[in-house]
PLY file of the C-alpha trace (Angstrom):
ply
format ascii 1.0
element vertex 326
property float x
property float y
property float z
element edge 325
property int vertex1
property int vertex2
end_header
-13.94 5.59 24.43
-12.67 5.18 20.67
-9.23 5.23 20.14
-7.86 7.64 17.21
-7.16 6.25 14.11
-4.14 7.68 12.50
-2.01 7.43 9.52
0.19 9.49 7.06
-0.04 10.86 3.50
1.81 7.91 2.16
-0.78 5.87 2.45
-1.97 7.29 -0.54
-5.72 8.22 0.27
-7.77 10.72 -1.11
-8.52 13.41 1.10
-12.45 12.84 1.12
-11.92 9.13 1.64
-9.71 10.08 5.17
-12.37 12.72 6.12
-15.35 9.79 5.37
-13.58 7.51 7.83
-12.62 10.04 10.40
-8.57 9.13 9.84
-6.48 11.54 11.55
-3.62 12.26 8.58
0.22 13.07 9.37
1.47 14.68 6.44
4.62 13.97 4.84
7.35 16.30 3.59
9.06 16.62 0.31
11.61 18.83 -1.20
12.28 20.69 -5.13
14.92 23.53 -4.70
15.02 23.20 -1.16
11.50 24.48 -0.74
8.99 22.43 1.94
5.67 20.91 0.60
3.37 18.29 1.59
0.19 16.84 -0.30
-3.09 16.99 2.54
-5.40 17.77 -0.13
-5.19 15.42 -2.95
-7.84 16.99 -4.81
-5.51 19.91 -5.85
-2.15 17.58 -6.36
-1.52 17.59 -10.17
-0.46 14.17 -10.62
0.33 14.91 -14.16
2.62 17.76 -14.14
4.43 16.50 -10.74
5.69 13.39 -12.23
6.43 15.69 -15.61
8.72 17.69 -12.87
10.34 14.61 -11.80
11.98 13.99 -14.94
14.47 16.02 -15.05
13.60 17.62 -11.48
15.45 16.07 -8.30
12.83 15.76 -4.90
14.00 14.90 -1.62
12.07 13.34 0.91
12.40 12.89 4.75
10.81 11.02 7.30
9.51 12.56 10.38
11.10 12.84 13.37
10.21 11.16 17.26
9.46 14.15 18.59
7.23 15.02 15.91
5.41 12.03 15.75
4.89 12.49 19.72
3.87 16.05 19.40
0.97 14.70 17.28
-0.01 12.01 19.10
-0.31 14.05 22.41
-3.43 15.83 22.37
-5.27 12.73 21.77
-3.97 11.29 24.88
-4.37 14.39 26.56
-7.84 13.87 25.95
-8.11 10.52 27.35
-8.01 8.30 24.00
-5.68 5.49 22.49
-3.93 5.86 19.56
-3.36 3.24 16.59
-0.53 4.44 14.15
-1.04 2.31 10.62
2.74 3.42 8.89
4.47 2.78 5.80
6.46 -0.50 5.65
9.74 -0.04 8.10
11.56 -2.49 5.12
11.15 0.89 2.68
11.14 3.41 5.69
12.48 4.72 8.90
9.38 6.49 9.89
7.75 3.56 11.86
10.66 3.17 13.86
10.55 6.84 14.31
6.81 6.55 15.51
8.01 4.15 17.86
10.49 6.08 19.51
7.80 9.08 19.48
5.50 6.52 21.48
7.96 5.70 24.34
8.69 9.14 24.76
4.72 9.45 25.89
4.60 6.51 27.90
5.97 7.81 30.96
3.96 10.68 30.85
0.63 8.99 30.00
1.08 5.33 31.70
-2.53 4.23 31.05
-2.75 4.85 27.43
-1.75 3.06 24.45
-0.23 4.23 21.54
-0.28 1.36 19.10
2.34 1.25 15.67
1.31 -1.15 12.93
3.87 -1.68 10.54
1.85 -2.31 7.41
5.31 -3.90 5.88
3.30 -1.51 2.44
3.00 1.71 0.96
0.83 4.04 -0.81
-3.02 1.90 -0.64
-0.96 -0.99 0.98
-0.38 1.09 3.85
-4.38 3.34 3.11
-6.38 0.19 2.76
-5.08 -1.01 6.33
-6.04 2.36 7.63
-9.79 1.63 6.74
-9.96 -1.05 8.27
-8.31 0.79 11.81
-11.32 3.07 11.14
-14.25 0.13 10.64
-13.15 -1.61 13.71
-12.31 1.52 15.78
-16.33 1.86 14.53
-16.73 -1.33 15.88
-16.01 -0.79 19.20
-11.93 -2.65 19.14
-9.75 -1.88 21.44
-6.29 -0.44 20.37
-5.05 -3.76 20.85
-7.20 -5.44 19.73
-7.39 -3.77 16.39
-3.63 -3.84 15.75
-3.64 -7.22 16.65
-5.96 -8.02 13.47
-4.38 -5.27 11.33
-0.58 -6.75 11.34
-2.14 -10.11 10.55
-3.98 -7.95 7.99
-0.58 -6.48 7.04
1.01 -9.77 6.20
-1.50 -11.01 3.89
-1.83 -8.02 2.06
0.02 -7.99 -1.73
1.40 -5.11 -3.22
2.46 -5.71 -6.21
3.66 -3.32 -9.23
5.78 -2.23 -12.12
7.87 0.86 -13.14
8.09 2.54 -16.48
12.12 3.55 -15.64
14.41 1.61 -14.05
16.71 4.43 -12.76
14.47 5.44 -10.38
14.77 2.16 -8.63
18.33 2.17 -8.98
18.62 6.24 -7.37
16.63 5.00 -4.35
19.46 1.60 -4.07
16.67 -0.63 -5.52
19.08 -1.72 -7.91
22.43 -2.05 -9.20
23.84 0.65 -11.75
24.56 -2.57 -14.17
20.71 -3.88 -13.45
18.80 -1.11 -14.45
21.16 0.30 -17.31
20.69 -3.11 -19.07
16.99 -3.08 -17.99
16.44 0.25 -19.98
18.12 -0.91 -22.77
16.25 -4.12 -23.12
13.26 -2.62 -22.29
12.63 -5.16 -19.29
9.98 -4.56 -17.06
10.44 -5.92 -13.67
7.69 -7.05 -11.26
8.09 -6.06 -7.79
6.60 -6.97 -4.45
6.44 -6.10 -0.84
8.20 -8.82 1.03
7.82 -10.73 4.22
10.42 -8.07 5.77
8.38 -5.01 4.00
11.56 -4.46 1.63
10.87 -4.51 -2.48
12.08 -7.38 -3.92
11.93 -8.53 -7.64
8.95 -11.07 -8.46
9.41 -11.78 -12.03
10.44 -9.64 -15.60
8.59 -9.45 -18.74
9.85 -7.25 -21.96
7.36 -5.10 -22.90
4.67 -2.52 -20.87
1.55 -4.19 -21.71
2.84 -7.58 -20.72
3.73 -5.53 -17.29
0.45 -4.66 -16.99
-1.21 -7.78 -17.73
1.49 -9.39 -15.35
-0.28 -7.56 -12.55
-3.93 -9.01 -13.21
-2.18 -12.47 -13.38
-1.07 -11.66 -10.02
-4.48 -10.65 -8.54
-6.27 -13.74 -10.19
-3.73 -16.19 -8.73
-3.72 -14.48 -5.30
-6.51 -12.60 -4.45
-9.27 -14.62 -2.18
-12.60 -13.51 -1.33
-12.59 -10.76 -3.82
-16.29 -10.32 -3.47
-15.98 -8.79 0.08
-12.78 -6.79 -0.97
-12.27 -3.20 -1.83
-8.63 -3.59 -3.66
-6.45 -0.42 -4.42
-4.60 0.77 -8.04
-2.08 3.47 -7.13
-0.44 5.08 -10.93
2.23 7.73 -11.52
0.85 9.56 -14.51
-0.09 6.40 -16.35
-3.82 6.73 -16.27
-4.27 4.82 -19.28
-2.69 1.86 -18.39
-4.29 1.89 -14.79
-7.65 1.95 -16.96
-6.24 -1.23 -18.41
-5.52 -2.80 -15.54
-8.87 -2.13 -14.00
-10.59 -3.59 -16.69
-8.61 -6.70 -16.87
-9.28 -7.29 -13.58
-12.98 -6.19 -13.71
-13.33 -8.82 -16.93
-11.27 -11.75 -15.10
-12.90 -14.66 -13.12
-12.60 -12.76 -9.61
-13.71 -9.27 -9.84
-13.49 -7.07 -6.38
-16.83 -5.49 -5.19
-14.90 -2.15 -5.47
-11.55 -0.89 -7.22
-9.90 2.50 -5.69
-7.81 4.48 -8.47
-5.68 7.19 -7.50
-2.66 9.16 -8.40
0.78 8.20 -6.47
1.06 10.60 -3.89
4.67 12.39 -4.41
6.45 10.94 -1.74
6.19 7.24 -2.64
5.91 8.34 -6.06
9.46 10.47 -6.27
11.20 6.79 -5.41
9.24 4.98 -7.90
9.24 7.58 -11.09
6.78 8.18 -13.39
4.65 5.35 -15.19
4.82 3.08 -11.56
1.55 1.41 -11.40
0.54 -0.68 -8.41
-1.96 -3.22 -7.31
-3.17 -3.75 -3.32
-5.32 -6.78 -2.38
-5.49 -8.87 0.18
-4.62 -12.14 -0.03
-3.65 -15.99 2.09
-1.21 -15.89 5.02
2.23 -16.68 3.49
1.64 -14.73 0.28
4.54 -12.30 1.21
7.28 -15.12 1.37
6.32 -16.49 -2.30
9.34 -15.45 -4.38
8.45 -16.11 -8.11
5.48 -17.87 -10.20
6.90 -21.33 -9.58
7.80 -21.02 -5.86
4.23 -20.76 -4.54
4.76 -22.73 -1.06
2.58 -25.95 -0.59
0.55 -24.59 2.16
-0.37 -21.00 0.51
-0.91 -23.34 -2.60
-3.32 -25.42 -0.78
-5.04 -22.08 0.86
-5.34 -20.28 -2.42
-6.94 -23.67 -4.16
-9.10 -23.72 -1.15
-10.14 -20.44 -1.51
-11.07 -20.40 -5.31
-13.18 -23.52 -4.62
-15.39 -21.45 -2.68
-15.73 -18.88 -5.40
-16.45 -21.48 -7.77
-18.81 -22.88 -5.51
-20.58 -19.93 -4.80
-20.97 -18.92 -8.68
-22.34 -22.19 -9.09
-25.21 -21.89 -6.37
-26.21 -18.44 -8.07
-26.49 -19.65 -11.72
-28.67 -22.33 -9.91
-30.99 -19.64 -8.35
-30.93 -18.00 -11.51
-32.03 -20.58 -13.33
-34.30 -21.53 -10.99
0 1
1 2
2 3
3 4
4 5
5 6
6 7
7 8
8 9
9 10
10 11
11 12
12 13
13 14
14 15
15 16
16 17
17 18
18 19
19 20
20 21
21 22
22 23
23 24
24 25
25 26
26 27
27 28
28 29
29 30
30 31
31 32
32 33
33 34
34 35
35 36
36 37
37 38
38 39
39 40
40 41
41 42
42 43
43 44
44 45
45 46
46 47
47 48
48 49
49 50
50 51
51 52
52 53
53 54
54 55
55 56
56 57
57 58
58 59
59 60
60 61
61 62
62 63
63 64
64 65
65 66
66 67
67 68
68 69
69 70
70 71
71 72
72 73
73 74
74 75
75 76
76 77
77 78
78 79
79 80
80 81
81 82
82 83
83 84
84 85
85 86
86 87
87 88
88 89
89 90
90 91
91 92
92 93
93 94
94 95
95 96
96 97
97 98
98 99
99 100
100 101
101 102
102 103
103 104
104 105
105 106
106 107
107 108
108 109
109 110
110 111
111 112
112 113
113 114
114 115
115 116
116 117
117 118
118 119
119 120
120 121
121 122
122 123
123 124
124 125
125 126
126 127
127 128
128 129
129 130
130 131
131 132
132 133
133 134
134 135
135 136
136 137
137 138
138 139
139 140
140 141
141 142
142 143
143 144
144 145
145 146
146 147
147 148
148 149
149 150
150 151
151 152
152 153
153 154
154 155
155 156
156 157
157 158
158 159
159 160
160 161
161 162
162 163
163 164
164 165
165 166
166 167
167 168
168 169
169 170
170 171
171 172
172 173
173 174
174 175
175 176
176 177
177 178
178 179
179 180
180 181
181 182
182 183
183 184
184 185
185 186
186 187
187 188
188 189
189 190
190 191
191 192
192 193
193 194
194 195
195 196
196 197
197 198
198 199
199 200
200 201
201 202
202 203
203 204
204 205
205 206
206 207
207 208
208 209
209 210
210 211
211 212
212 213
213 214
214 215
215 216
216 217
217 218
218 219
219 220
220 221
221 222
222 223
223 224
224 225
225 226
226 227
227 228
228 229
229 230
230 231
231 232
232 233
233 234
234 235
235 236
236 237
237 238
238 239
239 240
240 241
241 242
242 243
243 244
244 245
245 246
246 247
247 248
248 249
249 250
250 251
251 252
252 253
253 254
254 255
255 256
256 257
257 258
258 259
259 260
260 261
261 262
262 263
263 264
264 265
265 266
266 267
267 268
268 269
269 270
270 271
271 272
272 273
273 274
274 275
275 276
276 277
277 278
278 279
279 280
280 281
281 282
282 283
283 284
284 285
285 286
286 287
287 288
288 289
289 290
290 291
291 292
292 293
293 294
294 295
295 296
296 297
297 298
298 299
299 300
300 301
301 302
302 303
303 304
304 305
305 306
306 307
307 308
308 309
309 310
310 311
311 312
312 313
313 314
314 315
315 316
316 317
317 318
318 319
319 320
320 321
321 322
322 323
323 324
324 325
């Protein structure tokens, strides 16, 4: 039997994309003026007028709970299936841990299933775009195991990348010091930011201007990105659909265009820590990727991989002008 593929709403997927891939979705909470919501249906989130909120509005968030988490996962063992769990990065989050905890309380209880947590060391489509690919090999017949197995390997080559419009939302979530992101917004710095090898957000490089931020990110998929004819990569944007436009079509106009880009809004829990304007890019890239630290510290191996890799694109452009020609 198929095990269940589940994740959460911070993995930033539209509703009808979760519902075309049969992902079972845990919804997250957040919190204006003490009152409870949570964002299942992304078709009727306002995107626009949330992040207008967050301006001057303060939103809480919390992660869920063990027993939650196990209460959710039950039924499906109940019914004889395995569960994989794809969660937000446990560098940026305590809910995977939390999951965890929620899956030992089970085991004794259900000894010959297995509830599998993938720490996708991501967010938002870092986190969603790992899901699919829980739901194509649950489709292909993968155990639990086996599929988490392949999606943590999955997990560590995946780059998330992206920028932030205001500082001080970095700093409120501890992202940065007081100093840091005072002098940022003055100077108008834009930083670059990354998922690490630990799944924590760590500073890649700083430009001084938005568009340069912007174009910053397309730098970052053409140096990193391999196979991008195979790859569906993600663009995640906190009321900034302008510049995600841009983004799209530097990419789309680059040397390595994807075979499909998927735009959304930041959901609002990921989204309250990053503020309005954040706009991110998902892709998958070479093993290593996650430990580069800055343009000029590319390790020799992932340099060697990546070189590797856009020799085969080269190559392959080459044999279809040749056809074309032909």
């Amino acid at each position: 039997m198929q095990f269940v593929a589940v994740t959460d709403t911070s993995g930033n997927l539209p509703t009808h994309v979760a519902r075309e891939h049969d992902l079972m979705m845990i919804p997250f909470a957040y919190f204006i003026g003490g009152e409870r919501f949570t964002c299942l249906d992304t078709a009727s989130f306002d995107g626009d007028a949330f992040y207008a909120l967050l301006k001057n509005t303060e939103v809480k968030t919390t992660q869920i709970n063990p027993a939650e988490y196990a209460d959710f996962f039950e039924p499906f063992l109940k019914d004889g299936r395995d569960v994989v769990y794809v969660a937000m990065s446990s560098g940026i989050s305590g809910s995977c841990q939390s999951a965890l905890l929620g899956a030992a309380l089970l085991k004794e209880r259900y000894p010959d299933r297995t509830i599998e947590v993938v720490d996708t060391l991501g967010a938002s489509l870092g986190e969603g775009l790992v899901a699919i690919e829980a739901a194509r090999l649950r489709d292909e017949g993968l155990s639990a195991q086996e599929a988490a197995k392949r999606l943590r390997l999955l997990s560590e080559r995946m780059f998330n990348v992206f920028t932030v419009n205001d500082l001080m939302f970095l700093r409120r979530g501890g992202r940065l010091s007081n100093l840091s992101a005072i002098v940022g917004t003055v100077l108008g710095i834009k930083p670059i930011l990354k998922g690490g090898e630990d799944g924590r957000i760590s500073a890649f490089d700083t430009v001084r201007s938005r568009r340069r931020s912007i174009k910053a990110l397309a730098a970052q998929y053409e140096q990193y990105v391999v196979e991008p004819e195979r790859q569906t990569i993600g663009i995640a944007h906190a009321a900034c659909r302008e510049d995600a436009e841009l983004l799209i079509q530097l990419i789309k106009d680059g040397e390595h265009p994807p075979k499909e880009i998927l735009l959304v809004d930041y959901e609002p829990v990921t989204g309250s820590h990053v503020g309005p304007g954040a706009l991110a890019l998902f892709f998958e890239s070479c093993e290593g990727v996650r430990a580069v630290k800055g343009l000029d510290t590319i390790p020799a191996r992932l340099r060697g991989l990546l070189e590797e890799a856009h020799a085969k694109i080269a190559a392959r452009k080459a044999t279809v002008q040749t056809i074309v020609r032909v």
